[in-house]
N, C-alpha and C positions, 0 to 999 in steps of 0.2 A: 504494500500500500504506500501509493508517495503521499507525501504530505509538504508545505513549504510555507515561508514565510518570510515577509518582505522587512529590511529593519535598515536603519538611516545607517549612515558614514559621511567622514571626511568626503569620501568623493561618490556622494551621490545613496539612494536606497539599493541596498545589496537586495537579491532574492534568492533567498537560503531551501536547497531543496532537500527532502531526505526519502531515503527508500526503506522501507522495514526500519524506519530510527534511524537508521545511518546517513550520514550526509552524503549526497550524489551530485549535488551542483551547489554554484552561489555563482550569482550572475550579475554583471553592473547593469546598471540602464543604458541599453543605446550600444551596448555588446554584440561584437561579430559574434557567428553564431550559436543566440542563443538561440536555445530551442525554444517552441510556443508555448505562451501562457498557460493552454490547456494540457500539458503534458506535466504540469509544474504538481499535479493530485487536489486534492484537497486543503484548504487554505486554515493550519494550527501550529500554533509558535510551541505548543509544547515540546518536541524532539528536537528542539535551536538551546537552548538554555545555554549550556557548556558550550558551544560553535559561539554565541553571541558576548558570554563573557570574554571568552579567548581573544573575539575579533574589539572588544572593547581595550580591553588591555594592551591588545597590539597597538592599536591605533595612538593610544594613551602613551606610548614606548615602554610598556613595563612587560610586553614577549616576545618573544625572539623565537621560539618553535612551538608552532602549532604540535596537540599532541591529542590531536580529534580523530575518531575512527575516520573512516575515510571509504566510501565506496565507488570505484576509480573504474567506469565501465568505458571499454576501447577495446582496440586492438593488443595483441603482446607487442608491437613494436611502439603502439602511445602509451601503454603500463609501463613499460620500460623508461621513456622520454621523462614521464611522469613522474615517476621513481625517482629518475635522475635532479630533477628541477627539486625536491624536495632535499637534497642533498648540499644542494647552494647555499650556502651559510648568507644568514641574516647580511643584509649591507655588504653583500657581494654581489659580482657577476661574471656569470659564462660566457662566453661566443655558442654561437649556435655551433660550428666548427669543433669547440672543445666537450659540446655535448656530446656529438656525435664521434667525436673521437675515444669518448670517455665509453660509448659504448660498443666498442670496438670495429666500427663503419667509421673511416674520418671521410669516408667522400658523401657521406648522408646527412652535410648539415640540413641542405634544402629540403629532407622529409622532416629531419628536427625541426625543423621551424613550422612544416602543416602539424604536425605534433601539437605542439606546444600551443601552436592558436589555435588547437578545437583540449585544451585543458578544459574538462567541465567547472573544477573547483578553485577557481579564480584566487587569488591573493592569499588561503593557505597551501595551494600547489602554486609555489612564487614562479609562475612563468614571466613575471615581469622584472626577472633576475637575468634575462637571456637579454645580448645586444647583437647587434652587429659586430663583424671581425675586426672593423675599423672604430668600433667603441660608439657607434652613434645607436638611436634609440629607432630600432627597428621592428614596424610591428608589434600591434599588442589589442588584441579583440577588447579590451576597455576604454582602447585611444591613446596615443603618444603621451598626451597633455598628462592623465591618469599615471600611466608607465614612471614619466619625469617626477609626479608627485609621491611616486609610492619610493620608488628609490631615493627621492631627497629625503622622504620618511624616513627611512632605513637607516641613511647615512648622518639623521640628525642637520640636515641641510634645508630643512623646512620649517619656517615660521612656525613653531607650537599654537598660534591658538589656532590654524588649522586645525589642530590635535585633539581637538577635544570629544570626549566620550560620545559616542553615538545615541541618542535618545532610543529606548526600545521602542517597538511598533505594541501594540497592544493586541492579544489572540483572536 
């Protein structure tokens, strides 16, 4: 049974989705492909509690690793990409090139990067840790503008009161 629900951020209403409890998406607004509304189940905040503290806390800069179940449905070669992205240490980043090198294809950056833009679970699978080879801000299904803010997050390079705690949405 999915179930989902929709809760404020710094950048924008995230849409938190879960399958049997577990979290299966979180989606920005105005996101390359998300999937449709109606695939999102039935609309209860109950199965978000734990995803919503953790995404509050992040945001606040008091987490550094998400440590939420996680239900990561793809192909073995996006579980893999996926895998990998979550391995990116906070206020760091990859090349698409040294992802795919990392997993043992270095001439597969260009499927790492269709990978990584169809990430269903947006900003705890930090796909917006991956750059270009040339270090520019390449690609990111929530927007460039998003991508620059979430890494200035990270690195502590963005104005705090951006920062502040997300209001919950109410069930």
């Amino acid at each position: 049974m999915k179930q989902h629900t929709v809760t404020d951020s710094p950048y924008g209403p995230l849409t938190l989705v879960a399958e049997d409890g577990v979290l299966c998406g979180l989606y920005m607004s105005g996101q390359r492909h998300r999937p449709p509304e109606e695939t999102f189940g039935v609309r209860d905040a109950r199965p978000f509690t734990e995803a919503e503290e953790q995404l509050e806390a992040y945001f606040a800069g008091d987490l550094k690793d998400f440590t939420l179940a996680l239900r990561l449905d793809g192909t073995p070669f996006q579980r893999a990409v996926w895998g990998r992205l979550r391995e990116i240490p906070y206020g760091e980043t990859r090349t698409y090139g040294e992802l795919a090198e990392a997993l043992g294809n270095p001439t597969a950056s260009r499927a790492v990067g269709l990978a990584n833009g169809r990430n269903p679970i947006g900003i705890v699978v930090p796909c917006h840790r991956v750059i270009g080879a040339s270090g520019s801000l390449t690609g990111y299904g929530g927007g460039l503008e998003r991508k620059k803010r979430l890494l200035d997050h990270e690195r502590g390079t963005e104005e705090a009161t951006l920062f502040q705690a997300p209001a919950r949405t109410a069930p």
